[in-house]
C-alpha positions in Angstrom: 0.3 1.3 -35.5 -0.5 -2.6 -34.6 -1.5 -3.9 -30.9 2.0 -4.8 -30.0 2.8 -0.9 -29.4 4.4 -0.2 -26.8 2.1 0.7 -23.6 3.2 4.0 -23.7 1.0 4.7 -27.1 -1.9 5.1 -25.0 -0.5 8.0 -23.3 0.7 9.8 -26.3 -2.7 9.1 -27.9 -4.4 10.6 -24.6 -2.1 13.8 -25.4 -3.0 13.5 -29.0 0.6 12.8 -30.2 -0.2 9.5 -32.0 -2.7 7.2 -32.6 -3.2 3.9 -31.6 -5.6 0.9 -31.8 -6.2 -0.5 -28.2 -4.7 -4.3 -26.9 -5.9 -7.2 -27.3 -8.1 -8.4 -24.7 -7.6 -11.5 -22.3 -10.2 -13.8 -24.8 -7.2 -13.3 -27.6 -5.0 -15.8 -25.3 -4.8 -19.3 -24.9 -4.4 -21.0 -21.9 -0.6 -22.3 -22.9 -0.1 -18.7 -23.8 -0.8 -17.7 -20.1 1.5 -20.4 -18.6 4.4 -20.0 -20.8 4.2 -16.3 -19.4 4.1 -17.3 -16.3 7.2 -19.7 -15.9 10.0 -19.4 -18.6 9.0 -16.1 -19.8 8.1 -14.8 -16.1 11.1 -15.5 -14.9 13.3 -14.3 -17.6 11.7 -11.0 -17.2 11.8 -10.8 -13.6 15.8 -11.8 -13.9 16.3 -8.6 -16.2 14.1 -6.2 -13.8 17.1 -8.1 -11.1 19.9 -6.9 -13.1 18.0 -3.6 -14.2 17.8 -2.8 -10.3 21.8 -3.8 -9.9 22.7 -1.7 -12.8 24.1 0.8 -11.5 26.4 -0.6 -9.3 25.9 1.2 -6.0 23.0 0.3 -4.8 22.9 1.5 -1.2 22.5 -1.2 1.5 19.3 -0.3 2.8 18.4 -0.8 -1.3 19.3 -3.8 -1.3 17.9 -5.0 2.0 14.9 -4.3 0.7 15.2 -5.7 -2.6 16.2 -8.5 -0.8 13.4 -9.3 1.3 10.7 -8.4 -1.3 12.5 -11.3 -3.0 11.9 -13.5 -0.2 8.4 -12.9 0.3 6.8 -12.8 -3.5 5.4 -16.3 -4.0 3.8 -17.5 -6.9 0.1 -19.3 -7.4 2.0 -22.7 -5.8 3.3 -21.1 -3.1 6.5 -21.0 -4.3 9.5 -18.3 -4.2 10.7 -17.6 -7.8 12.2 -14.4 -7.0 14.1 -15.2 -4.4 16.0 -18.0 -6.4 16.6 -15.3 -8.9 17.8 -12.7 -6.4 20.3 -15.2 -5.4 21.1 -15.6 -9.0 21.9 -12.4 -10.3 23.7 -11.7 -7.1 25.8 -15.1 -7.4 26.3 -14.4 -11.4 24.4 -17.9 -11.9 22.4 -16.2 -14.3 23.2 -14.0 -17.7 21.3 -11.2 -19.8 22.2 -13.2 -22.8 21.0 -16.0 -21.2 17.2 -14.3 -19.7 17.3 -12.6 -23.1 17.3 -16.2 -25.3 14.4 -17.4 -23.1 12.1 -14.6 -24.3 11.3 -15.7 -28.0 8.1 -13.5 -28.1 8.6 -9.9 -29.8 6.0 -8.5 -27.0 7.6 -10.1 -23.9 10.8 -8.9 -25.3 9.2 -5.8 -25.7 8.5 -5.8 -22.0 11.4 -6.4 -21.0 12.9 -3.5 -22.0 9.9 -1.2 -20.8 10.3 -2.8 -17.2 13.9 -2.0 -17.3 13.9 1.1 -18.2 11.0 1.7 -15.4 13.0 0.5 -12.9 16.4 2.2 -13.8 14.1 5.4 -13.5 12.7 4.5 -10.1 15.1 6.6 -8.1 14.5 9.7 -11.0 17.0 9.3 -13.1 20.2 7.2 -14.7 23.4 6.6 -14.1 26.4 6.4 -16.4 26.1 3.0 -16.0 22.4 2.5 -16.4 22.2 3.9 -19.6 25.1 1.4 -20.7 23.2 -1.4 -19.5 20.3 -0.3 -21.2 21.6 0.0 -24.4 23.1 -3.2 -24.0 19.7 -5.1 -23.3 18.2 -3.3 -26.1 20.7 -4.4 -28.7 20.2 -7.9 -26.7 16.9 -7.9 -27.4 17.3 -6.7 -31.0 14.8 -3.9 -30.3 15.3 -1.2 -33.2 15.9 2.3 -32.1 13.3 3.8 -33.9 11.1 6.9 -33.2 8.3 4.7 -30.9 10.8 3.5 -29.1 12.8 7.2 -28.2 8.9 8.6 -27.5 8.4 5.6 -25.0 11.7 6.7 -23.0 11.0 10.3 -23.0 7.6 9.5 -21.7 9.1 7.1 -19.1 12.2 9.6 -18.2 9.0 12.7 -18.0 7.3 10.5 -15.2 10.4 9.6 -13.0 11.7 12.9 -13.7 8.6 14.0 -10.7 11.0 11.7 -8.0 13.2 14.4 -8.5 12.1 17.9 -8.6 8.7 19.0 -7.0 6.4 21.1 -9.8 6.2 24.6 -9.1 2.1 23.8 -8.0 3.4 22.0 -5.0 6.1 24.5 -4.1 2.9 27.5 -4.5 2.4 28.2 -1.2 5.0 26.4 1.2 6.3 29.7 2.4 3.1 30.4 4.0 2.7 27.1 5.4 5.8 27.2 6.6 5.0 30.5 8.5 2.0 29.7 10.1 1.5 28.9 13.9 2.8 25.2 14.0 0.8 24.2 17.5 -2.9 25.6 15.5 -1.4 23.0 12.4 -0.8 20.0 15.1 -3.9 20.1 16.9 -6.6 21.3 14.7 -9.1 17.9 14.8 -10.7 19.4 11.8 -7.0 19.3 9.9 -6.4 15.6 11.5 -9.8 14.5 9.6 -8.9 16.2 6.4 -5.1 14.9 6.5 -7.0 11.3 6.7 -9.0 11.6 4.2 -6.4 13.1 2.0 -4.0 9.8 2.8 -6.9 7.5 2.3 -7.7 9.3 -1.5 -4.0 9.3 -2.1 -4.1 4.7 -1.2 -7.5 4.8 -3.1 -5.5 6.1 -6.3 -2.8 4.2 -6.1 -4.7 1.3 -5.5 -6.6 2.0 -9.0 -3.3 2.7 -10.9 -2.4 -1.0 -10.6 -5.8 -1.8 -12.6 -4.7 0.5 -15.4 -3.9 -1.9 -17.9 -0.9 0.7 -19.0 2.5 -1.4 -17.7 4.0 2.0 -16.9 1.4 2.9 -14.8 2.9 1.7 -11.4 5.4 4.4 -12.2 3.3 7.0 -11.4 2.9 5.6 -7.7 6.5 6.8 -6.1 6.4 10.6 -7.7 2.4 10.6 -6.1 3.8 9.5 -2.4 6.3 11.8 -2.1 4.1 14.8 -3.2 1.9 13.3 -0.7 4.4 13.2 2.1 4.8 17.1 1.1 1.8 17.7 1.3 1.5 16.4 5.1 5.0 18.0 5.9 2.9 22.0 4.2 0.5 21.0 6.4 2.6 20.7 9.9 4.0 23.8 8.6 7.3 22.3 7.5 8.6 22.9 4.2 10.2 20.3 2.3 12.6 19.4 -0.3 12.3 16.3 -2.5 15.7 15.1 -0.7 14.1 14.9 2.5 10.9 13.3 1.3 13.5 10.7 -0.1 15.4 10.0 3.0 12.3 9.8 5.3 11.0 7.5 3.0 14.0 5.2 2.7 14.2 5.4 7.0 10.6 3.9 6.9 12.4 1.0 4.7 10.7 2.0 1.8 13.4 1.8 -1.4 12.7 3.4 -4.4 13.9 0.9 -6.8 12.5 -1.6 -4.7 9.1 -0.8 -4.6 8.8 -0.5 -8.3 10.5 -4.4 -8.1 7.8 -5.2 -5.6 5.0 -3.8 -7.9 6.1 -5.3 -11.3 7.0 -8.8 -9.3 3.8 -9.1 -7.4 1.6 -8.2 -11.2 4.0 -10.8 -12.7 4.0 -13.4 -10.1 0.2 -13.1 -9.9 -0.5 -13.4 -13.6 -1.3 -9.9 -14.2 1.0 -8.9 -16.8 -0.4 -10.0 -20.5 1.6 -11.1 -23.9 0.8 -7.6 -25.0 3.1 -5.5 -23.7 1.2 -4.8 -20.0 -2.3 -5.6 -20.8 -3.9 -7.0 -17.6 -4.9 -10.4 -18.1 -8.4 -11.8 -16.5 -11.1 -9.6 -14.6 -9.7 -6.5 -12.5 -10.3 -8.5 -9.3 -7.8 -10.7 -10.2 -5.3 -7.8 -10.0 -6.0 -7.6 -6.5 -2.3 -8.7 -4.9 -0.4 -5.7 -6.8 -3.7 -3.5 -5.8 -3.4 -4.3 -2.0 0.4 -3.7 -1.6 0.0 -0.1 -3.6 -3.0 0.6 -1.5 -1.3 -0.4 1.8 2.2 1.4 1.2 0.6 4.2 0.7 -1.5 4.2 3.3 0.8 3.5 6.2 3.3 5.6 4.7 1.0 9.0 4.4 0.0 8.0 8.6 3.5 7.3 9.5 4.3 11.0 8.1 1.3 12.0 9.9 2.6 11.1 12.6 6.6 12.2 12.3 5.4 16.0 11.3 2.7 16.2 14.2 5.2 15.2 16.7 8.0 17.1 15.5 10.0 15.0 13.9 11.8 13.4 16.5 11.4 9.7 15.4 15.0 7.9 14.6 15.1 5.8 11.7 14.7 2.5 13.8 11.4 4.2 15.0 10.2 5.0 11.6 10.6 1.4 10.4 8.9 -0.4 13.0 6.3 2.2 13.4 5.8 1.9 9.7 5.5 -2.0 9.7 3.2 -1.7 12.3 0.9 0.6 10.2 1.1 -1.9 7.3 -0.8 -5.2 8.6 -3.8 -2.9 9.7 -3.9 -1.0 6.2 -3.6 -4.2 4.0 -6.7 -5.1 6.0 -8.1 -2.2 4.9 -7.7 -2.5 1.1 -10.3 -5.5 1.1 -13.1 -2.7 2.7 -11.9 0.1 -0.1 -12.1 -2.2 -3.0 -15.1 -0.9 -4.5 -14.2 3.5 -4.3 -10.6 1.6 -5.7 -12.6 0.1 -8.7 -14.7 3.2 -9.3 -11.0 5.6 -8.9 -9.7 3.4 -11.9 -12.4 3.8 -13.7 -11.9 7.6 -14.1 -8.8 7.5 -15.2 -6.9 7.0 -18.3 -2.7 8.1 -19.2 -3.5 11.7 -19.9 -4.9 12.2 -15.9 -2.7 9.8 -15.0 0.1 12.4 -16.5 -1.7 15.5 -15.1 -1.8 14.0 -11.2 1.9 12.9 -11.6 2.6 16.3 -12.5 1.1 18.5 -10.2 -1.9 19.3 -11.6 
């Protein structure tokens, strides 16, 4: 099996389903290699995660809002807004898939192309009708042979969002007796407060690292690891929770599904991150410190805002949870720059077979 294997190799090597030779390092790329990725190339694959995110035609509005203003805010090394211009031009139909497809004349990038679509058709836990039509579509495009590597890489992919929908049966072991314990002890117990915050600040610390991993589907793992960690905090106050709660508190904090996933492949793209072989990061792992400090501040402000909602009995509307939630982030991006060290050591404990064991439950 060659370098250009998909990213998901690694993972069924970890499971000792295949083998696999690793990727080639950042030495094995030119300089003009680097910048083609990062304009022609970069935006060509940032247009098809655009129309991936669209696919399924009923985005709801709040999706799209946030979609929208991720676009607006993603600049590049100039200080530029690429994705912005794109957003307006999927939404306008300035743009094509034929014509984003053309402009990726690499095998690899076209590779990746399909990989980040699929990720983000996932991102909400599972596909549409219509997503699977576009899909198929883009992979013809892209004159990607179905052939066995490729049907393993979307199982694996379709195993990890499969967690957005359903929790394991570990997380669900022992609800009923959290549920049935004296709320008011679960509320004010300092000793619980401390251990909720440290459980939030590990839960930012590992998604943090999974943004160093230099597997592409990595990011994945992040949305399934939130929610159980929103559970979690919801046991803990004694409530018992369902994955389609967890969803809608999340999306009343202004927090999209799909666009989060946009958020984390634009920021590694934007920022150079995202190598000519298939998800390799390019250049030192402090230079993957944008996509790092938006994982680790989501997070972060999203396990204290649930904090928070649970301790005070969930009384917060949704215009409440947003702002409360945006004022959260600023001070936990702040914090990202103090945890970068424990966030370095995390990612250097992990590879796609733990990766696959915390995603599910274990």
């Amino acid at each position: 099996m060659t370098g250009n294997c998909h990213a998901l190799c690694a993972l069924r090597a970890q499971e000792s389903r295949c083998a696999s030779v690793p990727l080639r390092s950042a030495a094995d790329f030119t300089t003009a290699q680097r910048t083609g990725m990062q304009q022609d190339s970069r935006n060509a694959l940032l247009t098809l995660a655009l129309f991936a995110a669209f696919a399924d035609g009923h985005k709801a509005d709040s999706e799209r809002e946030a979609i929208r203003r991720i676009a607006e805010s993603l600049s590049d090394d100039q200080g530029g807004h690429p994705l912005a211009t794109l957003y307006q031009d999927v939404l306008l139909q300035r743009v094509t898939v034929p014509g984003a497809v053309a402009a990726l004349t690499d095998p690899a990038h076209r590779q990746l192309a399909y990989e980040m679509a699929v990720c983000v058709c996932d991102a909400d836990g599972s596909q549409s009708a219509a997503e699977q039509r576009f899909l198929a579509d883009l992979r013809s495009a892209l004159g990607l042979a179905q052939d066995a590597g490729l049907r393993d890489f979307e199982a694996q992919a379709d195993a990890v969002a499969a967690q957005t929908m359903a929790a394991p049966p570990s997380w669900r072991a022992g609800a009923a007796a959290a549920a049935a314990a004296p709320t008011a002890a679960a509320g004010t117990s300092t000793t619980q407060d401390a251990e909720l915050d440290k459980t939030i600040l590990n839960a930012a610390i590992l998604n943090g690292a999974l943004e160093l991993l230099p597997q592409s589907w990595a990011s994945m793992a992040i949305i399934p690891l939130q929610i159980r960690l929103v559970y979690r905090i919801g046991q803990a106050h004694g409530v018992e929770l369902d994955q389609g709660h967890i969803k809608e508190f999340i999306a009343a904090a202004g927090i999209g599904m799909t666009s989060q996933y946009i958020e984390q492949f634009g920021r590694k793209l934007l920022g150079g991150l995202v190598g000519k072989a298939l998800g390799k990061t390019m250049g030192k792992v402090g230079g993957a410190a944008t996509g790092m400090a938006f994982s680790f501040a989501t997070t972060y402000a999203l396990g204290q805002l649930a904090k928070r909602y649970y301790a005070g009995g969930r009384v917060m509307d949704a215009a409440l949870l947003r702002s409360t939630y945006e004022d959260l982030l600023a001070p936990a991006r702040q914090m990202q720059t103090q945890y970068l060290p424990q966030i370095r050591e995390r990612a250097a404990t992990l590879d796609a077979g733990k990766v696959m064991a915390l995603v599910r439950g274990g």
